[in-house]
Structures are given as C-alpha cells and as structure tokens.
C-alpha positions in Angstrom: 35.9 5.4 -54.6 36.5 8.9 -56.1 38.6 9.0 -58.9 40.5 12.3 -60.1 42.6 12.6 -62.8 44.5 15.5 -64.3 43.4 16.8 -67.5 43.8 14.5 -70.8 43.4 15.6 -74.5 41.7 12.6 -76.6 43.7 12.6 -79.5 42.7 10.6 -82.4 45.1 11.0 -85.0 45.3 10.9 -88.8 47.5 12.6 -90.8 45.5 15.0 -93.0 47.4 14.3 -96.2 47.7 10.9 -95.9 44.0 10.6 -95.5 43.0 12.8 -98.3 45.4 10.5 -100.2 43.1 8.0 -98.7 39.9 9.3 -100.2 41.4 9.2 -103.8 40.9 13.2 -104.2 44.0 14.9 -102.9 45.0 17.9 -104.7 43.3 16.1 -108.3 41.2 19.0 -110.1 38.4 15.9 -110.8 38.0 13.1 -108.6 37.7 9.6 -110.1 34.4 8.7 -111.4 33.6 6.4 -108.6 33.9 7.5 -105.4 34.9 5.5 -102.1 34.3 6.6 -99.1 37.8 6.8 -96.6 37.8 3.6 -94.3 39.0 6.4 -91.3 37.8 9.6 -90.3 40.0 12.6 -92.4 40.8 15.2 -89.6 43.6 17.2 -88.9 46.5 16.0 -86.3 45.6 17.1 -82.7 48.3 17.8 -80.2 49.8 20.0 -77.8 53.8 20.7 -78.0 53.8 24.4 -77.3 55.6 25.4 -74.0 51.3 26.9 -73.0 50.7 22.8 -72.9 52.7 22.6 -70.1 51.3 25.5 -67.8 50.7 25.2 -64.1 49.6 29.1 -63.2 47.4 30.7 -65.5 45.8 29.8 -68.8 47.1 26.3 -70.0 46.6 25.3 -73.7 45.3 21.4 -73.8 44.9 21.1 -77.3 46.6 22.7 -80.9 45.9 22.0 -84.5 47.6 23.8 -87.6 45.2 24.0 -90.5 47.2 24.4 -94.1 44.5 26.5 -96.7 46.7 24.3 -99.2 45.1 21.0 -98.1 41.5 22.9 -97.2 39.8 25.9 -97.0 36.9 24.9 -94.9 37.0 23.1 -91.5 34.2 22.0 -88.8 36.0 22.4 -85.4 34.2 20.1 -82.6 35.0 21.0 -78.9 33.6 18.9 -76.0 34.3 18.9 -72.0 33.8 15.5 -70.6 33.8 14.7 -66.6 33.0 12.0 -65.0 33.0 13.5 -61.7 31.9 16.8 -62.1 28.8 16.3 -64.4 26.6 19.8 -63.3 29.8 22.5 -64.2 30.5 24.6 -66.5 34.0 26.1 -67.4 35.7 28.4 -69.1 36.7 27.4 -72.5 39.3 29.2 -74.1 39.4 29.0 -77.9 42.6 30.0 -79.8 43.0 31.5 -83.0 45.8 32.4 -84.9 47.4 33.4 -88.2 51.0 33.1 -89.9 51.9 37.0 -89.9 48.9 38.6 -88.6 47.4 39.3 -84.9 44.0 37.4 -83.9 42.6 39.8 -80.9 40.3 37.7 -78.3 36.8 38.7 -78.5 33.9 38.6 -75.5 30.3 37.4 -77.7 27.2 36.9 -75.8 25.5 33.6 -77.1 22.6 34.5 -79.5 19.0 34.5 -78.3 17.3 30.9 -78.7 14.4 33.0 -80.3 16.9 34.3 -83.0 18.2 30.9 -83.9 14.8 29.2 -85.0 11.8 30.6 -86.7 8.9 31.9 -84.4 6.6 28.3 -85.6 10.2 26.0 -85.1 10.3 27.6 -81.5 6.4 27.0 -80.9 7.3 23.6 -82.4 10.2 22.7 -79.8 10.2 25.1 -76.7 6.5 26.5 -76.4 4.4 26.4 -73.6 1.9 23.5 -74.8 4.8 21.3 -74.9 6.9 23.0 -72.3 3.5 22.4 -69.7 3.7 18.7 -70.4 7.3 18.5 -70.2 7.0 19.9 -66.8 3.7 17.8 -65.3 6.0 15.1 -66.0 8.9 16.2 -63.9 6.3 17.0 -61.4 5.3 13.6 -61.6 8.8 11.9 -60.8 9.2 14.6 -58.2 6.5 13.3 -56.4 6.7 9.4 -57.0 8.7 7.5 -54.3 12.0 6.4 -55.8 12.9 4.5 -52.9 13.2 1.1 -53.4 9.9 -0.8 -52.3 9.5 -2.5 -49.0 8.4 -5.5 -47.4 5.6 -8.4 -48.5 5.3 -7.5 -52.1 2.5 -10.3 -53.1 -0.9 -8.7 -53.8 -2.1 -5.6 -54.4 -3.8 -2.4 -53.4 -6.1 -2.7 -56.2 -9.9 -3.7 -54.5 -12.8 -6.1 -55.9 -15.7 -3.1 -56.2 -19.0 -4.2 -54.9 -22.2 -3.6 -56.8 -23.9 -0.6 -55.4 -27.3 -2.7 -55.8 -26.8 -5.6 -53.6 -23.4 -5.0 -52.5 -22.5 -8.9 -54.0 -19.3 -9.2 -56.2 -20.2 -8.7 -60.1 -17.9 -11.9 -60.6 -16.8 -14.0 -57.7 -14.8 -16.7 -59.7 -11.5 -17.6 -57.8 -8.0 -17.1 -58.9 -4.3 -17.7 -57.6 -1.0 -16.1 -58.6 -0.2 -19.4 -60.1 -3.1 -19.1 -62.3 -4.4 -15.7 -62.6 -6.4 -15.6 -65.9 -9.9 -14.5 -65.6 -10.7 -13.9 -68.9 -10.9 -11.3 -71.7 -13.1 -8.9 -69.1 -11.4 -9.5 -65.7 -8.3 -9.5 -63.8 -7.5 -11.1 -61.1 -7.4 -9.1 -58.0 -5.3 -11.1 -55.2 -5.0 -8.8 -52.0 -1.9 -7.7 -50.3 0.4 -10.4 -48.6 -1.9 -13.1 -50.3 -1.9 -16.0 -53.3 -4.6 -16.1 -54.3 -7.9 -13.5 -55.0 -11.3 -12.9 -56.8 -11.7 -12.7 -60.9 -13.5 -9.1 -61.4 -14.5 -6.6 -63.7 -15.3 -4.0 -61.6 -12.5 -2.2 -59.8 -11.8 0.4 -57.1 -8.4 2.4 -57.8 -6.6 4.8 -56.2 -5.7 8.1 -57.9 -2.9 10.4 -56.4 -3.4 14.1 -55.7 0.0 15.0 -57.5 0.5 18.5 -55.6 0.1 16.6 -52.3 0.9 12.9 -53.0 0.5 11.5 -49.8 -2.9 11.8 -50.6 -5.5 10.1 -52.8 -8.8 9.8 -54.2 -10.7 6.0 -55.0 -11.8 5.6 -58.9 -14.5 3.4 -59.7 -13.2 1.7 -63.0 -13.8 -1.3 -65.0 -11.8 -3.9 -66.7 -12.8 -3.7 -71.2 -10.1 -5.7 -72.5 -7.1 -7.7 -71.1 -4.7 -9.3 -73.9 -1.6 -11.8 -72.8 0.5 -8.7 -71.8 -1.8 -5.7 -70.7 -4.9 -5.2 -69.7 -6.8 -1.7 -70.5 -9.3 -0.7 -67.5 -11.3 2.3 -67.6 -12.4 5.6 -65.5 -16.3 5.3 -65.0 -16.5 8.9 -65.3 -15.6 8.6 -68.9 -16.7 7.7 -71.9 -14.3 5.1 -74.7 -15.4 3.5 -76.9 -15.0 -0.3 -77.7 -12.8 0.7 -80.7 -10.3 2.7 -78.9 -9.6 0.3 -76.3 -9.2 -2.4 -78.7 -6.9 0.1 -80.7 -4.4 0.6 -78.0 -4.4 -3.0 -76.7 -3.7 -4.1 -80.0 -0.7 -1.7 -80.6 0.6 -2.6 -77.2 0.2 -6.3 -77.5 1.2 -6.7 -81.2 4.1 -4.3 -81.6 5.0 -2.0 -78.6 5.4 -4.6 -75.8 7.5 -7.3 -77.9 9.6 -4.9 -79.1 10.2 -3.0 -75.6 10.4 -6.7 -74.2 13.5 -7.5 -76.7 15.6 -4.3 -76.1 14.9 -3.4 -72.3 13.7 -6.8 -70.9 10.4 -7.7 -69.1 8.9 -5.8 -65.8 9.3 -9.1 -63.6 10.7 -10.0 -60.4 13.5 -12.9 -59.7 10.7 -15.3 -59.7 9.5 -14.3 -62.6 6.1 -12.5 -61.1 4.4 -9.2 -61.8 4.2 -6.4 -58.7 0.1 -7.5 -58.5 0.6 -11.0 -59.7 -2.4 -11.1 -62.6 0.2 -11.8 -65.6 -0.4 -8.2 -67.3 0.5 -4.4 -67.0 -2.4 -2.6 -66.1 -3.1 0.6 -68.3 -5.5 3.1 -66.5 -7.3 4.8 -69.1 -8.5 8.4 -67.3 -9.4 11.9 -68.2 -7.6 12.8 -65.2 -4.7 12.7 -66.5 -5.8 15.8 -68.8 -6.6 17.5 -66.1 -3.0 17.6 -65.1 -1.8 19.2 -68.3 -4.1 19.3 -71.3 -1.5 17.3 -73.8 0.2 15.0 -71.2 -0.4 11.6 -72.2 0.5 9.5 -69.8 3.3 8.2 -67.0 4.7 5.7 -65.0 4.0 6.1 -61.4 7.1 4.1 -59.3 4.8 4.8 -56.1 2.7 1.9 -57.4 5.0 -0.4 -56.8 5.2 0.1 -53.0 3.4 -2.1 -50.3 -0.2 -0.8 -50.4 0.3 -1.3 -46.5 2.9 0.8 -45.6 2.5 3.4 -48.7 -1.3 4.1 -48.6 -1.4 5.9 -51.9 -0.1 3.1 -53.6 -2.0 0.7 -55.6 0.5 -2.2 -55.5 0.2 -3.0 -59.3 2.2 -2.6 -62.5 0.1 0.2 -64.4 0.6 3.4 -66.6 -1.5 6.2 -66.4 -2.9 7.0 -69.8 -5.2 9.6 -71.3 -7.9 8.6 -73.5 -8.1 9.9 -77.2 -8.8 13.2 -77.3 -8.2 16.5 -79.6 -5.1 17.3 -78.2 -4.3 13.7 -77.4 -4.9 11.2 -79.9 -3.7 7.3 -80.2 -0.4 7.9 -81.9 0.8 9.9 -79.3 -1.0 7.4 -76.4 1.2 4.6 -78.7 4.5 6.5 -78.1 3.6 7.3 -74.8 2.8 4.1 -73.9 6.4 2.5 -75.2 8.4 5.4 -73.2 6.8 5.0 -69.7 6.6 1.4 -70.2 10.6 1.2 -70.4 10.5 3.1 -67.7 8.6 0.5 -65.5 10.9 -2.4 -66.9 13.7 0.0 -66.0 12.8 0.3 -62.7 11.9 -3.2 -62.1 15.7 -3.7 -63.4 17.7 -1.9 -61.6 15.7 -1.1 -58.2 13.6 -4.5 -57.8 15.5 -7.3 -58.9 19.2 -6.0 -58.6 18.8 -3.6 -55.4 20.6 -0.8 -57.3 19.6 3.0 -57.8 17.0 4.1 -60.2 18.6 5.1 -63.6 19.9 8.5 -63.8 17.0 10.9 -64.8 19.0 12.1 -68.1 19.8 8.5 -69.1 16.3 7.1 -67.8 14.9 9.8 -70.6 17.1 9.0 -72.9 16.6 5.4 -73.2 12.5 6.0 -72.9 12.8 8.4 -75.9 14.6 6.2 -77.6 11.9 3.1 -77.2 9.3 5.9 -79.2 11.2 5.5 -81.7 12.5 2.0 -82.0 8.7 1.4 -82.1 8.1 3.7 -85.1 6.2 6.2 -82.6 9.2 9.2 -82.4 7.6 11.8 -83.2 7.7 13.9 -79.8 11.1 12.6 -78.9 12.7 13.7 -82.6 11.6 17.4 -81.2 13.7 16.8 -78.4 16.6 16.1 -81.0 15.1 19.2 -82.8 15.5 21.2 -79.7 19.1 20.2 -78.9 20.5 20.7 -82.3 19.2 24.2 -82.0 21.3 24.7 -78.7 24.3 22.2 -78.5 26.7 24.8 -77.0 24.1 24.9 -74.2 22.9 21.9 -73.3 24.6 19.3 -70.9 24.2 15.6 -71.2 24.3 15.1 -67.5 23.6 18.5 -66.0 21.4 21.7 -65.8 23.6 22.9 -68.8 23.4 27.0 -69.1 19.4 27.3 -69.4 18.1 25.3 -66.7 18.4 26.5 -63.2 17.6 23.2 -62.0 16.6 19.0 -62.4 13.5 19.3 -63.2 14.0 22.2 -65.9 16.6 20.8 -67.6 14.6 17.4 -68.1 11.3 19.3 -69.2 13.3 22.1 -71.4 13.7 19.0 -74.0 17.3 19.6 -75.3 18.8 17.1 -72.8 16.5 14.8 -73.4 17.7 14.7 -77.2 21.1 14.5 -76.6 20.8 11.6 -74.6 18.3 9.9 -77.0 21.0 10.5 -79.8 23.7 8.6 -77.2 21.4 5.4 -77.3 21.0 5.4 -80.4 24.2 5.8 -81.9 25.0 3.1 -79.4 23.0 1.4 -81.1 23.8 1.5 -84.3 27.8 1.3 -83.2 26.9 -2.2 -81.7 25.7 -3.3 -84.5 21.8 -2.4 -84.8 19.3 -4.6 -85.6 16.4 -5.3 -88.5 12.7 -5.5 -88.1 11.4 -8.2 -89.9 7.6 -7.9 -89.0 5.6 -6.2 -86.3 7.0 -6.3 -82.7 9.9 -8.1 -84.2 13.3 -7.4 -84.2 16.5 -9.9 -85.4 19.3 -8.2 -83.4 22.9 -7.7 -84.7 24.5 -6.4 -81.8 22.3 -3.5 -81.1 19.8 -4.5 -79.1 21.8 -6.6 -76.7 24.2 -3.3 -76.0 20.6 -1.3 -75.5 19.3 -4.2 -73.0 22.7 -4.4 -71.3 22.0 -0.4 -70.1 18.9 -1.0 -68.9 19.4 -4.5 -67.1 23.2 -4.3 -65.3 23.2 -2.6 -61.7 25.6 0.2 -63.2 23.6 3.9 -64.0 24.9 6.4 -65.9 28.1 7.7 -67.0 29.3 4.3 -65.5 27.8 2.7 -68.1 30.0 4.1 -70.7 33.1 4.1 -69.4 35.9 1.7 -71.4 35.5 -1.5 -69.5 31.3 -1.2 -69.8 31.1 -0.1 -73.5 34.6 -0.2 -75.2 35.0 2.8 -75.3 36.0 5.5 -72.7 33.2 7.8 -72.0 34.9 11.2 -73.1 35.6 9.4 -76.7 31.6 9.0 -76.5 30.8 12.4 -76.3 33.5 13.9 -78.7 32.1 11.1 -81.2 28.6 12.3 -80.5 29.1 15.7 -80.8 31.0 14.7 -84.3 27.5 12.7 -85.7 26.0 16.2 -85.2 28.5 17.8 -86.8 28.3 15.7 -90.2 25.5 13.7 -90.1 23.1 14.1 -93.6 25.6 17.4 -94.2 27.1 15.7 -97.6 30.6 17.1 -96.4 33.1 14.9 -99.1 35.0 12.2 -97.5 33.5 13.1 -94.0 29.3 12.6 -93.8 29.8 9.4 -95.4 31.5 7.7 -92.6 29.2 5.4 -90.4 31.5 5.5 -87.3 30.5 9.0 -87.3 27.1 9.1 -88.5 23.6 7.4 -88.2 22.0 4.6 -90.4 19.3 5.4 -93.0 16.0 6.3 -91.7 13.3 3.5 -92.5 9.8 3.4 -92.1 8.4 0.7 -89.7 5.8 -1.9 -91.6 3.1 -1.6 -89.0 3.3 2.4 -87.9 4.2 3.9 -91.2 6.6 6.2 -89.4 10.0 6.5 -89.5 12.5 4.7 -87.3 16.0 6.2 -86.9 16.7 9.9 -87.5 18.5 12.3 -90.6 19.5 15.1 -88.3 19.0 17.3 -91.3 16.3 16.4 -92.9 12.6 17.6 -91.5 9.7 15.0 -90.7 6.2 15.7 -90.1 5.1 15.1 -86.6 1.0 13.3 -85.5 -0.6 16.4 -85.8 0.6 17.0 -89.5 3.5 20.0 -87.9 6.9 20.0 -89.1 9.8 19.2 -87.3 12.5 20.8 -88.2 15.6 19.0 -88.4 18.5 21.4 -90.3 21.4 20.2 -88.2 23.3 21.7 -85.4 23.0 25.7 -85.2 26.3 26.9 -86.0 28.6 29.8 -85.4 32.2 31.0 -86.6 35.2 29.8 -85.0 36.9 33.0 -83.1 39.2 33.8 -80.6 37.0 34.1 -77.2 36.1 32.9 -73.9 33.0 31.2 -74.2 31.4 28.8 -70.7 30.8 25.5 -71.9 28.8 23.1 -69.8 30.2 19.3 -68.6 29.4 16.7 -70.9 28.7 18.9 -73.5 30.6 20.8 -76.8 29.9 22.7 -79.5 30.7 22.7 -83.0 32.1 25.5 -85.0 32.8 26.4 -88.7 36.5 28.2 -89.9 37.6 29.4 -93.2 41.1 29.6 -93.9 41.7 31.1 -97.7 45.6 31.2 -97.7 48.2 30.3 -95.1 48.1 28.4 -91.5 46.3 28.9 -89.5 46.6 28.1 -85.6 43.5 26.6 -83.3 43.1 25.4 -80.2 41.1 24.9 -76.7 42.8 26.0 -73.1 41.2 26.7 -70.0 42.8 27.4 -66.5 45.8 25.6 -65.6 44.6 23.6 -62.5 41.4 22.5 -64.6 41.0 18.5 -63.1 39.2 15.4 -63.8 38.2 16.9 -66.8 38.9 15.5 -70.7 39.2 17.9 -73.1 38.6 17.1 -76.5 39.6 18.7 -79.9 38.7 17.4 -83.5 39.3 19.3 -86.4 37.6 18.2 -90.2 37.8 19.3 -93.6 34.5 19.9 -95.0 35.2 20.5 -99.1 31.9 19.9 -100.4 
C-alpha cells in the first residue's frame, strides 16, 4: 500500500522560560553550586501561525520560531527532511530569517568544498583513495553476489574432498553425517549437495569467483589448520600463515566476536537449526586473493555462496567469509573488525532472506548495523571514520539515498558518510533501548539494547519500516530530527543541553579483551590500528542565513545563530505542494 500524506511539522514543545527555570539558571548572574541537569530538552517553542503556514501556491512556511536575545544569545538550529516514501530526493529548503525593525535579504551560498572543511591528512584520513578503493571493491562485491533468495535442495555443499596428487586416495576418509559433523581440530566435514552425510577432510577444493565476471570461477586448493566450535579457518595453498595467525583469528572469533555478534544479531541457521553446508561452523577462507582485489580490503561476505551449487555453479554452498591474511596494509585488528561486520551480514541474510522469505536488508541499514557490530566488539576503528566522514558533511549526506555527492548506490555506500549516519542510528538505538554492559569477553548482560538491535536484524520488516511508531516507538521522522540533535550537542559541553542522554550518547568504554573503545564522543579524536588519528570535532557547522539551500531526504543540517538584542524570526518553508514529507524544526540555546 502506498501511503501519502501532506506535510507535518514535528513539534516538540517546551516553553523556553519555563525550562531554563527548569535548569535552576534563568536570568541568575551565578548558578547554584551544584548543578542538575534539566529532566527535558530546553528548546524554543516550534510552530507555524502565520497566514505563509497556510499556503497552497507558492512558497509555504512549515515551521516558525521567535528567539528573545533576553532569554539567549546563542542558538543551534537543527533542520531535517524526513520521507518515508521518497527516500533518493532532495528539495528545496527555504530558511527564514528575520529581525524586529530591520530587513534580512535572502542570500544564494554555494556549499563549501569538502577539501576546505577538513585538513589535507583528515581528508586522506576519511575520503582518500586507499580507503575510497576498498570502499568500492566492496560495493563491487554486493553488485555482483546474487541477492536472490536461494533455491532448491539446500543440504550439502559445493565445497569438494581434494584428492592427493600422489595416489589420488583421500588424505582422510573418516565418515561423517549432518547429524554429527565433527571431524576434529584439522577437518571438516564435507557432505555433498542434496546429501546427509560426507567424508572428514583436510584437504579441500574451493571455488573462487572472478568478481568482474561472476558467473565465472577458478578452483583453490586449500586446507583446513584449525576448526573451533563456531568457525573453522582454511587456508589458500598458494600462501604462506603461520600457525600463530590462524590461531589468533580463530581465537578472537570464537572467544569474543562470534558470542557477541550471536547475542545482538542472532545465529546464521536455518528453521531447523542447520548451517548452509551442514559441518556446525562458518568457514573463513583465508586468501591473498582477496588483496589482489584491492590492496587494503579485508574481507566480505559473499550471499552467492549460499545458492545450490547445482543450479549456481559459482557457488560453493557453504557459510564462509572471504578474508585476507595479515599483511602490511592488512593486519589482524582490522581482519577482527572485518570479520564481525561481514559476519552480521551473513546472519542477516540468513534472517531475513532464508528463514523468513523476506528481502535482503536495505544496503544503508545492512551497513549500518555491520558497522555497528565493529564496534560493539571493541574493533571500530574503520567504521568511527565513517562517523568521521559524515560529521564533516551532514548537510550532504542522506540516510537512505545518493544524498548530493553520490551519483549513484554504489557511491553513496563506498563514499563512507552514509555509512556513519546509519551506524550512529543503531546505536543511539541502542543506547535509547536501554544498552547493555559487558561483563567479560564475548559477553554481554542486555538492558534493553541488545534485544531492540536483534529485533532489526531478525523481523521480516527492512528499513525505514523498521522505525516507524508501531516497530520502534517512535515515528521515524522524530528519529531523524533526534539524530540529527545527538550531532548537534553530543561532547559540545553546551549548559543545560549536551548533558541530556535522550539526546546524546553514553560514555565511551574500553572493551576488557580489545583494549579499544566501544561507543563514540563525536568530539573527541581516537587513534585508529595503524596509530592515525581520527578526527572527531563534531558536525561542521555554518551560520544560520536567509537562503535557499537543497537538502537531501532523510537528512538535515545543523546551524549556529547569534542574536545580541531583540527577536529574532526563524524558520524552514519549501514549495506549497511539498508531500509525504515531514519537516522538522528544533531550535536550542547553547550558553556555554
């Protein structure tokens, strides 16, 4: 059913005086010695009773705010456009401006320059073409991985016993079934398409995908060096790893990165409770290949894999990441964060496209909720650039859509921004649910938080649809005008404002068994796994003016006004017969 609605202005409304009465500060020359934070939100009363609010031709004013210089001098002004419909637009904002006695003239600015807004390293950091190369081989990836939902007999898999090249005998030849698939710290059990039951083996033949024509495909010798309870790591004989760095990332996975993504996305099982290739474990591929696609890629889920090996020859009918082996331009803390994003991303699909026949998750919430599982696990390092990145161009960026720098999908996933915004969603629903604490490594005592995160990933729903009113609680235009008001004020020490936890994020802590942080300041810098700063100095700002200025769907911007004496007059309008569109003003004093 499509839904339309005519414009609405979310209005949430508190008196300004009343809630600086609220705060204990007022008009008072000192405030009292011990200060309490206001239980609500101060911001200025939002409405629209001019006779421009009622417009049908023309431009129509949607929402008005009078700011008195006697109550505050200093305001943040947060816009945001929210559609549920129309998720790839951008319109035409109109911002008003006006003072008691004096003419405001409308002005036409050009947005500034990305380069101008970040230092040359920040933008080398966040948007340069080591990490912009990677961003795209993994778009190129999903491009070419089958989405569709997988087929037919899906016992067994594509995965083949290797014979010795000696005497052409199997290395091991000990039986297995699906019922009982353990072979051991050095084999898996490989059970062939349509079948129960298969051959313990070490020594494997997989099949690697030409990713510029994926229909296509090479076969890998490999062999199995370590299989744990929930993975298994199986190497390219081409390469050379040692014993310590397989036993590194298999301990990191089995330890702390699969409990934990097992607790907040759920497990990569079907209805009966059985992986795609039946052995028990996730298969991680360990190949320099992956290199060879872009030098710092470090791995990615492949949904191809999951297809019937006998109808999808490429496929190799098994639960498996791709990974790169430790490397200069790779090493194992990346692998580690890698290896809890695609990971989600396989549970994910298993979710929604196995077991409840539904649509793969939406590429921007997909991303988001994989760049979230970095850094639940204390490995969020690349995905707090992505934050990086999208403070340092929030009037540009869409949640949903191509926003105005992409020209397309694919660019808008790999430009990063997007990918930050939508991390910061999950996690501030996170924390708005009620968060969790991490008692020990790959555990997690939930408090509300982790069962809102699980509930994304796990109902048939994708999307916006997810956070609509009767999914989340809340309607999903309050969402993004509360989002956009966390990157306003969050770690900004604005009085009475930054210190409201409905509006900003909990304390960054450092996770027991990473020794990285978990959570996010967004103004305070961390150091990424190469030792390079990521700057985190809040949301790039500019002046609150009288202008026409595009502004994508599902995104906003925030804006700074001083008003030394008098009222003054602000508000957002856009064309007249603007539908199915909520606009959204919020207005705060920021005395420091």
């Amino acid at each position: 059913m499509i839904r339309r609605r005519t414009p609405t202005l979310l209005t949430l409304i508190a008196p300004l005086g009343a809630a600086l009465a609220a705060c204990g500060g007022g008009t008072e020359p000192n405030p009292p010695p011990t200060y309490t934070c206001p239980t609500t939100l101060p911001q200025v009363t939002v409405g629209c009773s001019d006779p421009a609010c009622n417009a049908t031709t023309g431009t129509k004013a949607f929402a008005l705010a009078d700011l008195d210089s006697a109550n505050d001098t200093s305001w943040l002004v947060i816009g945001s456009l929210a559609s549920e419909l129309y998720t790839n637009e951008t319109v035409n904002l109109n911002y008003l401006k006006s003072t008691t006695g004096a003419l405001t003239a409308r002005i036409q600015r050009a947005r500034p320059d990305l380069r101008a807004r970040v230092s040359a390293a920040d933008y080398e950091t966040l948007f340069g073409a080591k990490r912009r190369a990677r961003l795209m081989a993994e778009e190129r990836i999903r491009a070419a991985s089958i989405r569709a939902r997988p087929q037919g007999d899906l016992r067994g898999t594509g995965v083949r016993v290797r014979l010795d090249e000696k005497d052409e005998t199997l290395e091991q030849n000990t039986t297995c079934t699906a019922a009982s698939p353990s072979c051991g710290e050095s084999a898996l059990c490989v059970i062939p398409a349509g079948s129960d039951e298969g051959t313990c083996s070490s020594a494997l033949t997989l099949k690697w995908r030409d990713q510029s024509s994926p229909g296509q495909y090479e076969d890998v010798a490999a062999t199995v060096r370590k299989v744990g309870a929930l993975g298994a790591i199986v190497t390219d004989d081409a390469d050379t790893i040692s014993d310590a760095d397989v036993a590194a990332i298999l301990e990191r996975f089995e330890t702390h990165i699969g409990p934990l993504d097992h607790a907040f996305f759920g497990e990569p099982r079907d209805a009966q409770g059985k992986d795609r290739d039946q052995n028990g474990v996730v298969i991680f591929f360990l190949t320099s290949k992956v290199g060879g696609i872009s030098a710092n890629l470090a791995g990615f889920f492949q949904a191809t894999d999951l297809q019937d090996p006998t109808q999808v020859p490429s496929s190799n009918g098994a639960d498996m990441l791709y990974i790169q082996p430790p490397t200069g331009e790779v090493n194992i803390e990346n692998i580690s964060g890698t290896i809890a994003h695609e990971y989600q991303h396989l549970i994910g699909y298993y979710a929604k496209v196995i077991n409840r026949q539904s649509s793969p998750e939406e590429r921007w919430l997909d991303e988001g909720i994989s760049t979230f599982a970095e850094d639940v696990t204390g490995y969020g390092a690349d995905a707090f650039k992505n934050i990086a990145a999208y403070l340092a161009t929030v009037g540009e960026t869409s949640l949903t859509g191509f926003g105005l720098t992409a020209q397309s999908e694919d660019e808008a996933d790999s430009l990063g921004p997007r990918r930050g915004m939508a991390h910061l969603l999950v996690r501030y629903l996170f924390e708005q649910k009620g968060a969790a604490t991490f008692p020990g490594a790959g555990q997690v005592t939930d408090a509300g938080g982790v069962a809102a995160v699980k509930a994304l990933v796990q109902s048939p729903s994708t999307g916006i649809d997810l956070f609509t009113a009767g999914s989340s609680g809340r309607s999903f235009a309050t969402w993004m005008q509360d989002l956009l008001t966390v990157v306003a004020i969050d770690g900004a020490n604005y009085k009475d404002v930054s210190c409201n936890p409905d509006y900003t994020l909990g304390a960054v802590e450092t996770d027991a068994y990473t020794g990285y942080p978990r959570g996010i300041d967004l103004r305070t810098s961390m150091v990424d796994f190469s030792g390079a700063t990521i700057p985190l100095n809040g949301p790039v700002l500019s002046t609150f003016e009288a202008e026409d200025v595009p502004v994508p769907a599902n995104g906003g911007e925030v804006r700074t006004l001083a008003t030394p004496s008098g009222v003054t007059r602000v508000g957002i309008a856009a064309d007249a017969t603007l539908e199915d569109y909520t606009v959204g003003l919020r207005v705060l004093p920021i005395r420091q």
